[in-house]
C-alpha positions in Angstrom: 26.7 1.6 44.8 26.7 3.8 41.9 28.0 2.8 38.4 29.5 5.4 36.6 28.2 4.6 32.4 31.5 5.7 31.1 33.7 3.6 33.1 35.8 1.2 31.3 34.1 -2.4 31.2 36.4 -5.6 32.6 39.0 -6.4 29.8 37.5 -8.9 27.2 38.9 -12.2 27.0 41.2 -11.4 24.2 43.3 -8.6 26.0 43.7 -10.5 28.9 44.6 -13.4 27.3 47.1 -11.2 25.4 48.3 -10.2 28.5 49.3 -13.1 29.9 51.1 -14.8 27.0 52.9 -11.5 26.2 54.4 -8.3 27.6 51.7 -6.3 26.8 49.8 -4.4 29.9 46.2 -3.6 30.2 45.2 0.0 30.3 45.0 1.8 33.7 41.6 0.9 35.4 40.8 4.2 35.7 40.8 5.6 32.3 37.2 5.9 31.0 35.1 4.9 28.1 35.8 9.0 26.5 39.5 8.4 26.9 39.5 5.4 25.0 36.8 7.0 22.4 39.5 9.8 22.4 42.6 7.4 21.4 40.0 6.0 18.3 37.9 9.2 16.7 39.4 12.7 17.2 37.0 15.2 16.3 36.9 15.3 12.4 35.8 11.8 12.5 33.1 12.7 15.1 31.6 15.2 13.5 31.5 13.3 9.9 29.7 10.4 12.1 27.2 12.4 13.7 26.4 13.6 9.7 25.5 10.0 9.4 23.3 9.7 12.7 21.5 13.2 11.1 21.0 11.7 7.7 17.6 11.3 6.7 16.1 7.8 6.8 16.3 6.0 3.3 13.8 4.3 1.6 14.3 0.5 1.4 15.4 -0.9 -1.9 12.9 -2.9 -4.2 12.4 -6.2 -3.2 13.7 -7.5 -6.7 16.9 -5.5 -5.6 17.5 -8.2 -2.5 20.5 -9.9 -2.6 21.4 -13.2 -1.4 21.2 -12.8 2.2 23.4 -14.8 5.0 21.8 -16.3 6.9 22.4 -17.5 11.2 23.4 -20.7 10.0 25.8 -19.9 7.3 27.7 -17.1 9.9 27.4 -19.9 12.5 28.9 -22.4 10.0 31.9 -19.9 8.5 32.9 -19.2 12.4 33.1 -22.6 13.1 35.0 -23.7 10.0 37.7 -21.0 11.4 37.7 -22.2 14.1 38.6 -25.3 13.0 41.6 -24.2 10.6 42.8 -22.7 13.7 42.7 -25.6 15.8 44.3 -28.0 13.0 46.9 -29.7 14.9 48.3 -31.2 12.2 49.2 -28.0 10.5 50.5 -26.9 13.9 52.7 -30.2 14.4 54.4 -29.7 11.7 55.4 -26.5 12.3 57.5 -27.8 15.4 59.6 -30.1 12.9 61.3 -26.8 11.6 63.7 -25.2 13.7 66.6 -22.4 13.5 70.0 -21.2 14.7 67.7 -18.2 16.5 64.9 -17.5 17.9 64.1 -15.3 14.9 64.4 -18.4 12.5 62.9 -20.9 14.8 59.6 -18.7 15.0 59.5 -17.7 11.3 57.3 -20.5 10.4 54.9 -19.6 13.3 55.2 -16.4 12.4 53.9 -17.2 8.5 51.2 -19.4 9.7 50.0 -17.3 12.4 49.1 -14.3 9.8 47.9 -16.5 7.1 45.0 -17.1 9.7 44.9 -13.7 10.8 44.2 -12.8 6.8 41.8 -15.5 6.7 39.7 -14.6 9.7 39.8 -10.7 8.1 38.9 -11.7 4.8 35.5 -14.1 5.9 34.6 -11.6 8.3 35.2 -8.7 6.2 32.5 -10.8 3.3 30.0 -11.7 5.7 29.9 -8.1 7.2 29.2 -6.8 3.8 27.1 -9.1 3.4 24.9 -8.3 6.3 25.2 -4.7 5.9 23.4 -5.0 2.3 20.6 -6.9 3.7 20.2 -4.0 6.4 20.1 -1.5 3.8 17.0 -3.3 1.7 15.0 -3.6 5.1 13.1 -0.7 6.8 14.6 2.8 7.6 15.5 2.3 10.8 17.7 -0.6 10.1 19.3 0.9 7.1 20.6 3.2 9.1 22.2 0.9 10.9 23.6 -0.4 7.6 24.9 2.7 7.2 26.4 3.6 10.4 27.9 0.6 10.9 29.7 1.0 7.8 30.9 4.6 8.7 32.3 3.2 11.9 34.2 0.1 10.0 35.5 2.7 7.5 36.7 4.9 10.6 37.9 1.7 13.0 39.5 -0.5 10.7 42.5 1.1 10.0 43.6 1.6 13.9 42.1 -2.7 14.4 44.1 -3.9 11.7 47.5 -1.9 12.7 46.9 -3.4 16.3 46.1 -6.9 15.4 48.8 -6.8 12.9 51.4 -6.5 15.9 50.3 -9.0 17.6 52.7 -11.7 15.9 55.8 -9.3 17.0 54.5 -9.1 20.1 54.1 -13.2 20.5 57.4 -13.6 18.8 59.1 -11.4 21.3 57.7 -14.0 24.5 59.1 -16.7 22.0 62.3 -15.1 22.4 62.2 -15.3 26.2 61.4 -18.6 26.1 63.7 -19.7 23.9 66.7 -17.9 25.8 65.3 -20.2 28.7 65.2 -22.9 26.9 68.1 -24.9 28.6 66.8 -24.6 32.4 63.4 -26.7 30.3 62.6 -29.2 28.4 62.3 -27.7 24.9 58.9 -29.5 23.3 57.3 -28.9 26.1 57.2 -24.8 26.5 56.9 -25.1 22.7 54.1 -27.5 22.8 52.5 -24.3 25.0 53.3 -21.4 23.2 51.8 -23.2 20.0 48.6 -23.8 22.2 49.0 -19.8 23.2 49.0 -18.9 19.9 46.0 -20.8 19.2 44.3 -19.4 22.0 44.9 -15.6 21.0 43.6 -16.6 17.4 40.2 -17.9 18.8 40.0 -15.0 20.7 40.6 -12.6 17.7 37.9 -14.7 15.8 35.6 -14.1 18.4 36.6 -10.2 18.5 36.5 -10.1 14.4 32.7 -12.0 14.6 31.0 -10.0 17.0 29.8 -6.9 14.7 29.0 -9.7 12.5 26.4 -11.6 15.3 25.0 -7.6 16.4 24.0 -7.2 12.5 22.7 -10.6 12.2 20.5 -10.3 15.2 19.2 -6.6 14.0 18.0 -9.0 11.1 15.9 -10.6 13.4 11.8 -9.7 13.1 
């Protein structure tokens, strides 16, 4: 059977997780990989990327310009150390101990703690990617560009990622809405004690999302 190249790939793990715990629906199957490209870059941004695919190769820096580089281990360490701030069940435990009139107040807390991790997993990402990208820049042309182009497309992307991960506590806060109108027909702690776990879930899978660039530089790092 033929596989057609610009055919959408299965839906990652984080937008079918996000699929499940909220109301969200995935994209038709049948759109292609040029409709989605479409929603992202319009043609401006296309043509000021393909300026940086035509650029001539830059000479790598000096080696008394290196910085200090990051390492495999200290991006493998950083992504588990969120990982584990997002699996504290402590911090989540005690975040079922406040509770509100509404549904509105009762997931406030959530709400808070849920985007103080988002802004944590953006910041650390956001450093190590930097980070990476410098090192690129000081090795040979070919990776340089890659330096370069990968910060062309973070410059272009990042504005449309962060509006869409930023709605992703309404959009959990609206399935905690649901459940707590339903509330009386269950026992309370017990789809609370699951949406807390969802929560968690859709965090890990953001961290995985955010850390992917981050392993693809890393490995072009690689001799």
């Amino acid at each position: 059977m033929d596989h057609d190249p610009l055919a959408p790939p299965p839906a990652p793990t984080f937008i079918r997780l996000l699929a499940r715990v909220t109301t969200l629906s995935p994209s038709p199957a049948g759109e292609r990989l040029l409709d989605y490209l479409a929603q992202w870059l319009d043609w401006t941004r296309a043509v000021a990327l393909s300026r940086v695919l035509d650029a001539p190769l830059a000479l790598p820096l000096r080696d008394d310009d290196h910085g200090a580089g990051v390492g495999s281990d200290a991006l493998i360490q950083t992504q588990q150390q969120l990982r584990d701030a997002i699996d504290d069940d402590a911090s989540w435990r005690a975040l079922a101990t406040q509770t509100g009139d509404t549904a509105e107040q009762a997931y406030a807390p959530l709400r808070q703690h849920y985007v103080a991790l988002q802004r944590k997993l953006q910041a650390a990402s956001g450093r190590l990617r930097g980070q990476l990208r410098d090192q690129l820049s000081q090795a040979e042309p070919q990776r340089a560009r890659l330096a370069a182009l990968d910060a062309h497309m973070d410059a272009l992307l990042s504005p449309r990622e962060h509006s869409l991960l930023g709605a992703i506590p309404e959009l959990l806060g609206q399935r905690y809405a649901q459940l707590h109108a339903q509330a009386p027909a269950s026992p309370a702690e017990s789809w609370q004690h699951s949406f807390r776990t969802d929560m968690r879930c859709v965090l890990l899978a953001e961290l995985e999302l955010r850390f992917l660039p981050l392993h693809a530089l890393q490995a072009a790092l690689r001799p």
